[in-house]
C-alpha positions as CSV (number, residue, x, y, z in Angstrom):
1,X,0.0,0.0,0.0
2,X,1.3,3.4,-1.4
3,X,0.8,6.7,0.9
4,X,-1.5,9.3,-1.0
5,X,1.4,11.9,-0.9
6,X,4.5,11.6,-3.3
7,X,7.1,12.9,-0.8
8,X,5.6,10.6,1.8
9,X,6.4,7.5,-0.5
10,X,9.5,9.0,-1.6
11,X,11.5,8.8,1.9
12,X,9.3,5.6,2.8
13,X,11.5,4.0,-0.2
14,X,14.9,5.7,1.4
15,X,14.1,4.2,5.0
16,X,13.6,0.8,3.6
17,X,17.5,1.3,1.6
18,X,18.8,1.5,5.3
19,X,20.2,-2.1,7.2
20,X,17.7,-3.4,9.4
21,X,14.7,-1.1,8.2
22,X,11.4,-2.8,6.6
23,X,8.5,-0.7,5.2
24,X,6.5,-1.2,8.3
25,X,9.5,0.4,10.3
26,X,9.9,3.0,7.5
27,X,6.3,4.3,7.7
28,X,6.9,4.4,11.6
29,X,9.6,6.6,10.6
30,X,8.2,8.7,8.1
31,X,4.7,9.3,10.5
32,X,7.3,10.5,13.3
33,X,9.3,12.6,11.6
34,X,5.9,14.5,10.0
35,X,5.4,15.0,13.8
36,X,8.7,16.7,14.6
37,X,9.3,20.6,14.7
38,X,10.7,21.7,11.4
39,X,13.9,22.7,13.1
40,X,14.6,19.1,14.2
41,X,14.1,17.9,11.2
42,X,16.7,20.6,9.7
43,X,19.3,19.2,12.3
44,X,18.9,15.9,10.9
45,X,19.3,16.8,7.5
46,X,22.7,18.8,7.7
47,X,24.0,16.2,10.3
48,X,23.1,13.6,7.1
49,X,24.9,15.7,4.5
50,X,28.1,16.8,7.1
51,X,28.6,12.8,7.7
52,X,28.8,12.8,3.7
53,X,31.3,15.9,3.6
54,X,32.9,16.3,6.2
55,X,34.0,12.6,7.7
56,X,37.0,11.0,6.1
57,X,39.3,8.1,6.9
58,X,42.8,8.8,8.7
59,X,45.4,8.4,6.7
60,X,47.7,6.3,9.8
61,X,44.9,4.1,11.3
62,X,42.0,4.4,9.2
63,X,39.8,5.2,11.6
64,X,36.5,7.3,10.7
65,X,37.2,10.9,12.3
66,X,36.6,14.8,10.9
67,X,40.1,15.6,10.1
68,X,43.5,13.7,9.4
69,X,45.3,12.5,11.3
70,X,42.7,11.5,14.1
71,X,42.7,12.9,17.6
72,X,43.9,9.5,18.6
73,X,47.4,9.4,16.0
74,X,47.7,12.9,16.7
75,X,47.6,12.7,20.5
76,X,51.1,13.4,22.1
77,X,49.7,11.6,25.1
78,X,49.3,8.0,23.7
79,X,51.7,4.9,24.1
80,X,53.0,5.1,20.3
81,X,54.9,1.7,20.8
82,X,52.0,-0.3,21.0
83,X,49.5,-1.1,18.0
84,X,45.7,-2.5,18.7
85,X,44.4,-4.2,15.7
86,X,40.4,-4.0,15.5
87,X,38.4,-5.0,12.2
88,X,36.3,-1.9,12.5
89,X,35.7,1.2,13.5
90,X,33.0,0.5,15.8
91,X,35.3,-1.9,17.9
92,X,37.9,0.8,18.6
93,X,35.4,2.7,19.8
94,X,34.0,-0.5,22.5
95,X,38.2,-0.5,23.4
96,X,38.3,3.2,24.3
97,X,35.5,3.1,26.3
98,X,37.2,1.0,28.9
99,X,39.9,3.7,29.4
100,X,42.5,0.5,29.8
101,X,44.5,1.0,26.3
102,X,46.3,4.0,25.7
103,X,47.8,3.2,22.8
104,X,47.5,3.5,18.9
105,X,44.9,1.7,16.6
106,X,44.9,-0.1,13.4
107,X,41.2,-0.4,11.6
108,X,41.9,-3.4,8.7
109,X,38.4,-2.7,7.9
110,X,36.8,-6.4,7.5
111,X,38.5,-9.8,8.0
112,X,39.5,-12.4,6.0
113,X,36.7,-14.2,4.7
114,X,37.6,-16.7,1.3
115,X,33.6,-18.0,1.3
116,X,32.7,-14.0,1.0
117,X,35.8,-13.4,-1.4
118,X,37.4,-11.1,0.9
119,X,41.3,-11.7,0.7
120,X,44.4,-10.3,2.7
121,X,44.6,-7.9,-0.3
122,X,41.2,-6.6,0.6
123,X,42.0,-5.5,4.0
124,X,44.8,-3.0,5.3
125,X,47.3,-5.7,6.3
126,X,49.8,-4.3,4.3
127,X,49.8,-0.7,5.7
128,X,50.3,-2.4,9.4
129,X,53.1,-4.3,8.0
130,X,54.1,-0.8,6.9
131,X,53.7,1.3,10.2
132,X,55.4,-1.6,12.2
133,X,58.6,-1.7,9.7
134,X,58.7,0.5,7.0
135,X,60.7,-1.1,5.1
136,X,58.4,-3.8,4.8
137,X,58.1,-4.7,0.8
138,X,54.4,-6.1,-0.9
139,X,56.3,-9.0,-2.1
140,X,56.5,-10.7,1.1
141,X,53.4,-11.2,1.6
142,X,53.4,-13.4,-0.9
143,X,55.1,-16.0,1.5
144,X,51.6,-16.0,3.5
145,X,49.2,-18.2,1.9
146,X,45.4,-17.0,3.0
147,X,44.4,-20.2,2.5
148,X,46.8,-22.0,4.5
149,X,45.8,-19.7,7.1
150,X,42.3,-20.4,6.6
151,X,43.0,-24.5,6.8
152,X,45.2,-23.6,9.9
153,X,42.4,-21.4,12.1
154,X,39.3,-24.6,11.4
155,X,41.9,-27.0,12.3
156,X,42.8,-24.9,15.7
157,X,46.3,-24.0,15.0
158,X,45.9,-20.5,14.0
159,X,47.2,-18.7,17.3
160,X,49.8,-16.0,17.3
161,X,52.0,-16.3,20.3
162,X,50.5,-16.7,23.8
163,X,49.9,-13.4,25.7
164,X,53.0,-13.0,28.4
165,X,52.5,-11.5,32.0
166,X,54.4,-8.3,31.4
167,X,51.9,-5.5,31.4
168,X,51.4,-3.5,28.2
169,X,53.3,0.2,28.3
170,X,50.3,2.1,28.6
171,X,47.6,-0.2,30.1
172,X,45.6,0.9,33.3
173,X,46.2,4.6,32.6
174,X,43.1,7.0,33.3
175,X,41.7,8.6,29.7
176,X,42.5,12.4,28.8
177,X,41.5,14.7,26.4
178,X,42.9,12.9,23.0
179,X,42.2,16.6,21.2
180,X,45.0,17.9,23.5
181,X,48.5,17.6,21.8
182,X,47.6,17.5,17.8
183,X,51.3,18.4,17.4
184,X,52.0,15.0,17.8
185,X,50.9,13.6,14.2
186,X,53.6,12.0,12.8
187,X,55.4,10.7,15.5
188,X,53.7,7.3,15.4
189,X,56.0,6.4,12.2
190,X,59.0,7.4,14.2
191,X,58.1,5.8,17.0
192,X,59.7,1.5,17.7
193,X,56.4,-0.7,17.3
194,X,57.0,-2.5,20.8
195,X,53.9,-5.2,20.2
196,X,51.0,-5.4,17.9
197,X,47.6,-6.5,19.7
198,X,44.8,-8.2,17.2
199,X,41.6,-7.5,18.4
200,X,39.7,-9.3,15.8
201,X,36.6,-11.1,16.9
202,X,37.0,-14.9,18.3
203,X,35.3,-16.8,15.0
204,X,37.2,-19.0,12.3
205,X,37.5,-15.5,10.1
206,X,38.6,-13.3,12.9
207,X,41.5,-16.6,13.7
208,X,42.2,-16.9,10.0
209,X,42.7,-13.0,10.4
210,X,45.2,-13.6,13.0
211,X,46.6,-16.0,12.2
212,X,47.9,-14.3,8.7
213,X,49.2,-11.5,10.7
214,X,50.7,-13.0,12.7
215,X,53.1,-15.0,9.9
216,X,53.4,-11.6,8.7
217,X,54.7,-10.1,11.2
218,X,56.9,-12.7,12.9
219,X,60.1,-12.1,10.6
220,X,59.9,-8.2,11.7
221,X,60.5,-9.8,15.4
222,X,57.9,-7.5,17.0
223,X,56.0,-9.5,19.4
224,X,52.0,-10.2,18.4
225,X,49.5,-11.3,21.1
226,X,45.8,-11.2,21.0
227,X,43.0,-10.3,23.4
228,X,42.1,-12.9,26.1
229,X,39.0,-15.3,25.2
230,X,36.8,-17.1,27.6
231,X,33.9,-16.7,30.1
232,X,32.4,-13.4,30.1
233,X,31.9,-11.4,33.6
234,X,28.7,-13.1,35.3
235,X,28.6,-15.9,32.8
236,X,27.5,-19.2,33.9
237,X,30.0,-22.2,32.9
238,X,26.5,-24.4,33.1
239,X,25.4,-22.8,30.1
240,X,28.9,-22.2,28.1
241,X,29.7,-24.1,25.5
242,X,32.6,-26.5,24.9
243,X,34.7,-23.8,22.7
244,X,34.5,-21.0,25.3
245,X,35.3,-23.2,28.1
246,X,38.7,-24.8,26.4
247,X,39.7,-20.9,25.6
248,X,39.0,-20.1,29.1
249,X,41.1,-22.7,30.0
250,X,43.8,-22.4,28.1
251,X,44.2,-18.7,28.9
252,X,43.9,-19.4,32.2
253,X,46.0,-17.0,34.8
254,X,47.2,-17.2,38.5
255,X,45.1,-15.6,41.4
């Protein structure tokens, strides 16, 4: 069923282009928005268009921000020998929000996926390889075989080395103002990588992810670890499954 007014109809169809949205939530949409002061409607709009112009992708970590570099690779106040590794933007943002890591990011935008034809070149591998030795050269990648790494992580052996007990430079340190210290850009290149952390989801593609970094990265000598998996705070082991308990297990630590 078609609304009687064109416009009406018009910006049901654009609700319905957006994830998630059906018609039925679309029309919700549309009837609110015909409810709401012209003004906020306005605000909406230009914050629409200023996404579209004004939002770019930082040129060191690839991060969604408003100018480049970000506040975070600009920062004079972050630990610029450590690198977190995160497959999207979205995650870095989880990571900051527990005021723990004080380092730099790397956003590889996806992971390896062969079944959704999404290979290593497909991802920004390469410029990590790059930022952690710069003298790192495309053709050695070529000695890392995606699917190898793919056959590795659903046969279980795609870990990168096992997490030590040294605390990460930076770790536990209370947040400030990233905006503060913008003269910083640049320094993150000059800076010794001191340990790359992959922060990719625990599933076989975020694995096969690491797992290809990791190879990558070995011959460069800079250590690689990767976030702890296992029981989440308040779980129940009754109701966890096999895989989460053997993680949990494995990663276990002293009291």
């Amino acid at each position: 069923m078609q609304f009687t007014s064109e416009s009406v109809e018009a910006l049901v169809e654009q609700f319905t282009k957006l994830p998630t949205i059906g018609r039925k939530t679309a029309q919700r949409l549309v009837n609110f928005v015909l409810k709401m002061p012209r003004e906020e409607v306005e605000e909406i709009a230009r914050a629409l268009i200023a996404v579209k112009d004004q939002v770019q992708r930082c040129s060191t970590c690839f991060v969604v921000a408003d100018r480049d570099p970000c506040p975070i690779c600009s920062s004079e106040k972050r630990d610029r020998s450590t690198i977190c590794v995160v497959e999207e933007s979205s995650d870095l943002l989880a990571i900051e929000r527990t005021g723990e890591y004080r380092g730099l990011y790397h956003v590889l935008g996806g992971v390896i996926s062969p079944l959704d034809g999404v290979g290593p070149d497909d991802l920004r591998i390469r410029e990590l390889a790059r930022r952690v030795d710069p003298s790192f050269a495309d053709s050695e990648a070529a000695n890392v075989s995606a699917a190898d790494a793919r056959e590795a992580a659903e046969s279980g052996e795609a870990g990168p080395p096992e997490v030590g007990d040294e605390p990460h430079a930076g770790d536990g340190a209370p947040a400030p103002d990233d905006a503060d210290g913008a003269d910083g850009a640049g320094e993150d290149e000059e800076a010794e990588v001191e340990e790359v952390i992959l922060a990719v989801n625990p599933n076989v593609e975020g694995d096969t992810t690491a797992y290809y970094i990791s190879q990558l990265l070995e011959p460069m000598g800079v250590p690689v670890t990767r976030i702890a998996r296992g029981l989440p705070i308040g779980g129940d082991l009754e109701y966890a499954d096999e895989a989460t308990l053997s993680r949990a297990l494995e990663g276990r630590g002293a009291v």
